[in-house]
C-alpha positions as CSV (number, residue, x, y, z in Angstrom):
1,X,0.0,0.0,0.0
2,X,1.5,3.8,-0.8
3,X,0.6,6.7,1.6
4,X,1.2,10.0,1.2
5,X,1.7,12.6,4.2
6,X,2.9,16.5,4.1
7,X,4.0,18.9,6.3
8,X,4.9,22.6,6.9
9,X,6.7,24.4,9.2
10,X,7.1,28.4,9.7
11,X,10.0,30.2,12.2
12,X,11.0,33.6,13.1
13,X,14.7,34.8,12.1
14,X,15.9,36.0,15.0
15,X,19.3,37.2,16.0
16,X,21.5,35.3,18.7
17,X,20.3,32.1,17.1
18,X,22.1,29.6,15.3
19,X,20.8,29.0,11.7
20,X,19.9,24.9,10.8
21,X,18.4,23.7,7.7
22,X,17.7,19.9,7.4
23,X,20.1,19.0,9.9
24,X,23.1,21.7,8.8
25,X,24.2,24.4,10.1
26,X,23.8,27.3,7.8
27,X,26.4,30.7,8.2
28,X,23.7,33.3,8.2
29,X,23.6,36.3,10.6
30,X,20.3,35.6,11.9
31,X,19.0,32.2,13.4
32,X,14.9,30.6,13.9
33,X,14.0,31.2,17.4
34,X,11.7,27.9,18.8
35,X,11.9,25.5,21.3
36,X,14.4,23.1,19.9
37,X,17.0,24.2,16.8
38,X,13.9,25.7,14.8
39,X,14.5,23.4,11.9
40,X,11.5,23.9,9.7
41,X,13.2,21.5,6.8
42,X,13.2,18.3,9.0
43,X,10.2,19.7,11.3
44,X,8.0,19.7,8.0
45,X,9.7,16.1,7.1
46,X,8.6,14.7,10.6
47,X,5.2,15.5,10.0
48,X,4.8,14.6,6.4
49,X,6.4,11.1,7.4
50,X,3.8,11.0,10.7
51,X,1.1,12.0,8.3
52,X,1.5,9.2,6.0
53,X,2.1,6.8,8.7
54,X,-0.7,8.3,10.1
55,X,0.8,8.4,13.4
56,X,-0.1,11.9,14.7
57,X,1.9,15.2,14.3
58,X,5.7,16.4,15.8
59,X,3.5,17.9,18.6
60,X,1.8,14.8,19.7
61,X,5.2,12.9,20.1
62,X,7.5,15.8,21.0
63,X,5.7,18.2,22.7
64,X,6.8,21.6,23.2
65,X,5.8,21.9,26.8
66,X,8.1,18.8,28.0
67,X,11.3,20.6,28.6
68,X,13.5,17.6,27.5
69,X,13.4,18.8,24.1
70,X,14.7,22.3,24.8
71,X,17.2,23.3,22.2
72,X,17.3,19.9,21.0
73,X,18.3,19.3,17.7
74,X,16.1,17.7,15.3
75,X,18.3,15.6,13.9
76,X,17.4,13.5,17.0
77,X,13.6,14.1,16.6
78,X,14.1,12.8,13.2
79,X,15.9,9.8,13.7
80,X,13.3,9.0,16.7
81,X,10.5,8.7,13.6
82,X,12.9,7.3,11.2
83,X,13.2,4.7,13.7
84,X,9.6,4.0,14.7
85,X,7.8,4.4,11.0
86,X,10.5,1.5,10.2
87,X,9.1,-0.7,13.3
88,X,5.8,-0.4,11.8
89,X,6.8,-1.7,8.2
90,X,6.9,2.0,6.3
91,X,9.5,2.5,3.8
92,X,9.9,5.8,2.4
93,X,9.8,6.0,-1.5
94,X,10.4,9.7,-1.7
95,X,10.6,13.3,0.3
96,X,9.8,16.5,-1.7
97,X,10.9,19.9,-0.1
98,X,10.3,23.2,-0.9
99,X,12.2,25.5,1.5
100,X,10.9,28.8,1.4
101,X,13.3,31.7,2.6
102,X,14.0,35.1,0.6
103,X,17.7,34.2,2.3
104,X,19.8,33.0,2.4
105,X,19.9,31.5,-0.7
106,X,19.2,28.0,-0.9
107,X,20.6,26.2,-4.2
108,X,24.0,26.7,-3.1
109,X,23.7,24.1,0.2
110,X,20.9,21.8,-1.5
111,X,23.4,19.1,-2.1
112,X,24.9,19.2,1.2
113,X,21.0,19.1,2.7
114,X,20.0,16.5,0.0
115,X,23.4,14.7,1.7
116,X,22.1,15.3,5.7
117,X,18.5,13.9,4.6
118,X,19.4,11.1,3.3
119,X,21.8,10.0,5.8
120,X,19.2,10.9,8.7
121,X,15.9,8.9,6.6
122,X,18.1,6.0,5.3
123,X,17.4,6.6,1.8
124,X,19.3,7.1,-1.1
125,X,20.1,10.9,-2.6
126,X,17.6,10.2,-5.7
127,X,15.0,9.6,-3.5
128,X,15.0,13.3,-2.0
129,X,13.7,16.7,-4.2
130,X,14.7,19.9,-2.4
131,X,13.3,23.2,-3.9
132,X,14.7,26.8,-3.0
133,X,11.7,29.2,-3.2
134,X,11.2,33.1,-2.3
135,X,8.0,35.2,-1.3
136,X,9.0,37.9,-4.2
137,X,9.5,40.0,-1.4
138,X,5.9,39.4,-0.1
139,X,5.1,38.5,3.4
140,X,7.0,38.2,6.6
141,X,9.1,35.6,4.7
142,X,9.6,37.8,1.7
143,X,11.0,40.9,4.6
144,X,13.6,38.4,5.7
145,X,11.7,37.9,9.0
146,X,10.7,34.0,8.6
147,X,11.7,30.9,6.8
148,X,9.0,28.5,5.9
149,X,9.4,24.5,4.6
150,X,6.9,22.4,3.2
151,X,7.4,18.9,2.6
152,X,5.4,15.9,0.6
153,X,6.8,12.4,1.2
154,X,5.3,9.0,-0.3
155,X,5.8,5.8,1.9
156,X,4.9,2.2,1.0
157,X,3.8,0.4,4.0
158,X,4.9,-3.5,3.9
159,X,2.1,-6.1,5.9
């Protein structure tokens, strides 16, 4: 059987904050402020993967009340779901990303992301799509003030 889940995730660029995008630490002036790294790439991954699996949403399983995941990276988050889709027979087929952020610019660390996801979902490169979108200057996102992700994945569930 295929599934099909998707997620999004939206954070505010703030300054004092370090910048990660699925899983990498980007050099940017200005970081996403939220209670664990802020990383809406693998934050919108978790909950298109939790979609499909239909297993609930990052909130449900990693709440942002229980202080054990303060500043915690999501890397770890990540590999948590990786972890538990797989014990319920789900294989990924394929993640599609589009990162939305006026900048930093995002073509120029794709490859190194496409590198990070992969490692972190246990799939291959050609199984992972990351697109680098803008606002056109519209928007909180478009001002520079907010980086958004949104993510479609497909996963084949084995009985």
């Amino acid at each position: 059987k295929t599934f099909y889940g998707i997620g999004f995730d939206v954070h505010r660029l703030v300054k004092k904050r370090k910048l990660y995008l699925s899983g990498i630490e980007i050099p940017y002036r200005l970081g996403l402020k939220g209670h664990s790294d802020a990383d809406p790439v693998l934050h919108s991954i978790i909950d298109s993967l939790l979609g499909a699996c239909r297993l609930g949403d990052i909130g449900k399983l990693f709440s942002d009340k229980n202080k054990k995941y303060r500043n915690i990276r999501s890397t770890i988050l990540l590999k948590k779901v990786i972890k538990l889709i797989k014990e319920k027979n789900f294989l990924i087929n394929n993640i599609d990303i589009n990162i939305v952020a006026q900048e930093p610019k995002i073509k120029k660390y794709s490859k190194k992301m496409m590198h990070s996801i992969s490692k972190l979902c246990e799939v291959k490169l050609n199984q992972i799509n990351i697109k680098g979108k803008t606002t056109e200057k519209l928007g909180l996102i478009g001002k520079g003030k907010a980086i958004a992700s949104e993510v479609i994945t497909c996963v084949t569930k084995n009985d």
